[in-house]
VMD Tcl script that draws the C-alpha trace (Angstrom):
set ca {
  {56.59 93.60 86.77}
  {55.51 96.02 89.30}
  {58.05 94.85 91.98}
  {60.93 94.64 89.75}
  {60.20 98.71 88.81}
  {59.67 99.34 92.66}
  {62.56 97.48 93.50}
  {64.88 99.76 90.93}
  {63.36 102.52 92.14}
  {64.13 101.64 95.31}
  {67.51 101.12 94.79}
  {68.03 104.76 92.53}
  {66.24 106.35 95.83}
  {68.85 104.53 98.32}
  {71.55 105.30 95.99}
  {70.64 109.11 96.04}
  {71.25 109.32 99.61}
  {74.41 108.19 99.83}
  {77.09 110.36 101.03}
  {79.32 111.15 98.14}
  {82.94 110.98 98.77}
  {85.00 113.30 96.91}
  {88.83 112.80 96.43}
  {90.76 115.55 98.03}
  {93.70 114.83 95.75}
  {94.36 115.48 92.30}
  {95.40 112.15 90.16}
  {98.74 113.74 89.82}
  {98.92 114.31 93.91}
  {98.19 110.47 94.11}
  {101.10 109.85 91.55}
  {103.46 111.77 93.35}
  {102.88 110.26 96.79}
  {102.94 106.65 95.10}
  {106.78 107.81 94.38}
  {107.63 106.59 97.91}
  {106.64 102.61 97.08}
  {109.91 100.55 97.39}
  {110.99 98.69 94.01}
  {114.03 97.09 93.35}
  {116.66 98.04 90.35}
  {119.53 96.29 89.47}
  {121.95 99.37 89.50}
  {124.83 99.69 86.60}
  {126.88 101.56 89.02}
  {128.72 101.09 92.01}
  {127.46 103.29 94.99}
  {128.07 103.79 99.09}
  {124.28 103.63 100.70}
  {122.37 106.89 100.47}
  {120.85 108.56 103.66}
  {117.52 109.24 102.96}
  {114.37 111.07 105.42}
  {113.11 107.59 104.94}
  {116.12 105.60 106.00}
  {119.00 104.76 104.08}
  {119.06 102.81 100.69}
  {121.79 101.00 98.96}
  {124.73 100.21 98.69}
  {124.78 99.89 95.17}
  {126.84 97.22 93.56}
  {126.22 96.40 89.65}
  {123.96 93.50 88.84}
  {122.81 92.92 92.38}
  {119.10 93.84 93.32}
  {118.70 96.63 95.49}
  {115.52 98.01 97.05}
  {114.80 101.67 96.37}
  {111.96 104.32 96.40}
  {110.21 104.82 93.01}
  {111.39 108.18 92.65}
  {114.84 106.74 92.72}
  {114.44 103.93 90.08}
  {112.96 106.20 88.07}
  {115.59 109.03 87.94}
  {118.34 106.70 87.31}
  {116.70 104.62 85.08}
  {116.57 107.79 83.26}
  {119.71 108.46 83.26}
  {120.22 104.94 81.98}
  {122.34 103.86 85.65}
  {119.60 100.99 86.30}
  {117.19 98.47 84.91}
  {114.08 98.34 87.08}
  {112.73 94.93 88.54}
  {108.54 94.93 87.83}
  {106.90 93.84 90.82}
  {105.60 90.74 90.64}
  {102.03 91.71 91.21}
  {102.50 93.17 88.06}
  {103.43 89.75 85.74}
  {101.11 88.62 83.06}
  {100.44 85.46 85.43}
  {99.96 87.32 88.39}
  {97.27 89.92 86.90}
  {95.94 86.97 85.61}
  {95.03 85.07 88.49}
  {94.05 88.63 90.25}
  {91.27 88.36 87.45}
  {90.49 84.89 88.13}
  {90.24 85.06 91.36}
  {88.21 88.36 91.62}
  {85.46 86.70 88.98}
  {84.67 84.51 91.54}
  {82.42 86.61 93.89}
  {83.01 84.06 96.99}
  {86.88 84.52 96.98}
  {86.48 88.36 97.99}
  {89.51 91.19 97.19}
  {92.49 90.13 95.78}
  {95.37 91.88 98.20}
  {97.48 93.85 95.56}
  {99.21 97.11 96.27}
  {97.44 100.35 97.72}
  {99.15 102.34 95.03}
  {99.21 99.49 91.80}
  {97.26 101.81 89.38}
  {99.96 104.67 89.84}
  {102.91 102.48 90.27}
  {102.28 100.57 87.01}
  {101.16 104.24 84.80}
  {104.93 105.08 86.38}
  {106.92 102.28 85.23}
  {105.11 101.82 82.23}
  {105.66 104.86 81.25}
  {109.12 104.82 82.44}
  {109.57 101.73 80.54}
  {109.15 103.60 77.05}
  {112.86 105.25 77.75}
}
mol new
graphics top color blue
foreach p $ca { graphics top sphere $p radius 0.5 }
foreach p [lrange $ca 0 end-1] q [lrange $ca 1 end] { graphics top cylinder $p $q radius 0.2 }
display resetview
């Protein structure tokens, strides 16, 4: 009994020391530079290719897929010119084998996207329209 209460004290005493490593960024900072992730929208419009700082996008045909930045999908899904594609990291079956995987402690990380927990807060959000 007297090892297992040295042992937790150990462990509160180690975890004391640790450096603590404070986010620089405000959740909403985070949010905003998740806007650059690529997603892809099936546009309802028929568009040249944009020229963007980070290279061009489009062109836009209706019904065909089209990679764009976040911010993009969003604003035209908002103006109800596109339906956005989820990710497929974001599927029931995918999250589900994320979980199932993960449970197992030998498998390790599950590789899913830097930027999932704002991505998914923006399209589901996004999705409400």
């Amino acid at each position: 009994e007297k090892s297992k209460v040295f042992e937790e004290n150990a462990f509160h005493m180690a975890a004391s020391n640790l450096p603590v490593c404070e986010s620089t960024f405000s959740s909403a900072e985070i949010e905003f530079m998740s806007l650059d992730e690529t997603i892809d929208i099936i546009p309802k419009f028929r568009g040249d290719a944009l020229s963007l700082a980070q290279g061009p996008i489009g062109p836009f045909q209706p019904g065909i897929s089209t990679p764009v930045p976040l911010w993009f999908a969003v604003a035209q899904r908002k103006a109800q010119r596109c339906d956005i594609i989820a990710p497929e990291w974001l599927s029931v079956e995918s999250l589900q084998e994320v979980f199932e995987s993960e449970k197992n402690l030998d498998a390790g990380v599950t590789p899913i996207p830097f930027h999932y927990m704002e991505v998914s807060t923006v399209l589901l959000r996004v999705a409400e329209l």
